[in-house]
N, C-alpha and C positions, 0 to 999 in steps of 0.2 A: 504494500500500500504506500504511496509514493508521499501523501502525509508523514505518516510515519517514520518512513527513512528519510525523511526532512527532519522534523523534529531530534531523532538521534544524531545525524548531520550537528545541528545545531547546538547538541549536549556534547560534542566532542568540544566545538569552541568554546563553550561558554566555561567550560573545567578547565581548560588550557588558559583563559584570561584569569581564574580565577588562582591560577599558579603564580600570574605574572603580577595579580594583587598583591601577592603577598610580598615576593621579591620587593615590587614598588613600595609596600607600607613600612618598610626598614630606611627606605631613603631618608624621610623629612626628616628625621632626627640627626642625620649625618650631615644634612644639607645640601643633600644629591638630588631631588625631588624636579624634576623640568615644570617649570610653570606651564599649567595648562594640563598636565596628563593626570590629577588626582581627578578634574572634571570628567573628564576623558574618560576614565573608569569607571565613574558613576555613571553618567551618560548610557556607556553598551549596557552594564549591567539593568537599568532601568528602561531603557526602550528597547534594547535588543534581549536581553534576558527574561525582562517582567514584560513591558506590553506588546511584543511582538510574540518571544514564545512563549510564556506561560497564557499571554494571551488569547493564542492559535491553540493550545490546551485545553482550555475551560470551553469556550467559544462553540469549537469544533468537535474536538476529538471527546471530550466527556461529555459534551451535550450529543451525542451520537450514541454511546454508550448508553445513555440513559433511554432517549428514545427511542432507536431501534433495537437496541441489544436487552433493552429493562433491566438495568443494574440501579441500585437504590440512589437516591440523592443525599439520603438521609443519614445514611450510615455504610461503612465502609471504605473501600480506598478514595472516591470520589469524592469527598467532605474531606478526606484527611489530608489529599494532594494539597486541594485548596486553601485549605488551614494554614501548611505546608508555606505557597507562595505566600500571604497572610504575613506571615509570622516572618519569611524570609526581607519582605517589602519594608517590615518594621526595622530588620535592624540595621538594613540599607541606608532606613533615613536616620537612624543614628550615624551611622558610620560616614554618611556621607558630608557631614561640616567641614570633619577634620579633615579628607582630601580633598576638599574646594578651596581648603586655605593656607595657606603656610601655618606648619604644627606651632601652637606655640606651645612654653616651657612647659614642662610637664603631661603634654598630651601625647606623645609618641608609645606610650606601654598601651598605653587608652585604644590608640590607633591602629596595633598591632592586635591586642588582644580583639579587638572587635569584627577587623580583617579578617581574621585565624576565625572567627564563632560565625560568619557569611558563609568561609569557604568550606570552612567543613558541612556544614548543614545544607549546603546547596550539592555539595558531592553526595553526600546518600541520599539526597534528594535523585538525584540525577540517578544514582548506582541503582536507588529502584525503581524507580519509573524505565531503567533500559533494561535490566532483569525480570520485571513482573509484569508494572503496568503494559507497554507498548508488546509484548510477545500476548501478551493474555490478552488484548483490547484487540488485538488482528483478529487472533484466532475468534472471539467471540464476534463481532462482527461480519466477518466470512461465514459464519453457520448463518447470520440472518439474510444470507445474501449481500450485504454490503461490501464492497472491494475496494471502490475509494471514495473516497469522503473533498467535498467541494469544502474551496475556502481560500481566504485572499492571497494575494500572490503579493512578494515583498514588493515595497517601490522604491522612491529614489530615497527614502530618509531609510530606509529597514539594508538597504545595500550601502551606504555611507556607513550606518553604525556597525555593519558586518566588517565591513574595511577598515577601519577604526579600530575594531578589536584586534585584527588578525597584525596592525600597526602596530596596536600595543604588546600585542606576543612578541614581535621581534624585537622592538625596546627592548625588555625587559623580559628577562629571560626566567620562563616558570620556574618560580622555588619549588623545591620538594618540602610534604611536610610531613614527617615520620610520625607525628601524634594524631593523623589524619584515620579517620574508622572507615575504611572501605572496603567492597563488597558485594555480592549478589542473595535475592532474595527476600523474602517479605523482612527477615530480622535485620537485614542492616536501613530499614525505613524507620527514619525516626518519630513514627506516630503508631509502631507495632506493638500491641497489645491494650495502646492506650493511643485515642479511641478506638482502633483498628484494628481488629484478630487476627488480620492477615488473609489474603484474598481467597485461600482455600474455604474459611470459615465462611467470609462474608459472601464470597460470589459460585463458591463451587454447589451443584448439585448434588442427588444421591446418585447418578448415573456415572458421573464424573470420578465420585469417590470408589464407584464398583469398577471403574477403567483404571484407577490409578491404584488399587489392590490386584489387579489383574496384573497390569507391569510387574509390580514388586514379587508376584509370585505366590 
């Protein structure tokens, strides 16, 4: 579904900027920080992260799920993604002063610390939504008949901030971050067990369950 390998498309960049965040959020304190690139960052991560893909998310691909596929709104993975963006949009706008401005004294651990609590929360964000969500929303879709799903096509600001990003990758070369929790499957989603049991519980049938004891043996 050509959606869909868009949207994974799109989760490869957005954890590769979200590498070169981190690199970047060590600068202002050293005084290496290029005027203009802390906006820079907030910018992809807000129009090209938030309202173009999680946008093309909610919009499209979960409002799809719900109406032709009948997955609840209420409860399960489709409340928790959104939660998810929610919660991640929150700490953007905190995080987002101290890169619009030059750090001043005492704001660089602030700056860091809060860099480091985006990137990881948007990484398992991402790790489940391309382990669970996106393989599990094809497949239940394809059984209603649905192949591909209609929806906007980027234009000249959604291909600027693409550019933009893939500018600031080569800047600023991805850190690695060893205290980073990554992974596949409903337990590395940070909303697993609380509110979300995890997509077996909330979206699987008995049929389903009698197919996946059949595998096992």
């Amino acid at each position: 579904m050509r959606l869909i390998d868009e949207l994974r498309q799109e989760h490869a960049l957005i954890e590769t900027v979200l590498g070169s965040l981190l690199g970047f959020a060590s600068l202002p304190a050293a005084g290496r920080a290029a005027a203009g690139d802390g906006q820079a960052f907030v910018a992809f991560l807000r129009r090209y992260a938030g309202d173009w893909h999680h946008g093309r998310e909610e919009a499209v691909l979960f409002e799809a799920l719900a109406t032709e596929a009948g997955l609840p709104r209420e409860r399960g993975p489709l409340p928790a993604l959104v939660g998810q963006h929610h919660h991640l949009a929150g700490l953007l706008d905190e995080l987002a002063p101290l890169l619009e401005r030059p750090a001043a004294a005492g704001e660089a651990v602030r700056l860091i610390e809060l860099a480091t609590a985006y990137a990881r929360g948007l990484w398992q964000h991402i790790d489940a939504e391309n382990s669970v969500l996106l393989p599990e929303a094809q497949e239940r879709l394809r059984r209603v008949g649905v192949l591909e799903l209609p929806g906007p096509e980027p234009g000249e600001a959604e291909r600027a901030t693409e550019a933009e990003g893939r500018r600031l990758v080569d800047t600023y070369p991805p850190a690695r971050d060893p205290g980073a929790l990554r992974g596949e499957g409903c337990v590395i989603c940070p909303s697993f067990g609380s509110p979300c049991e995890g997509v077996e519980r909330e979206w699987w049938n008995e049929w389903e369950w009698d197919e996946f004891a059949d595998k096992l043996g």
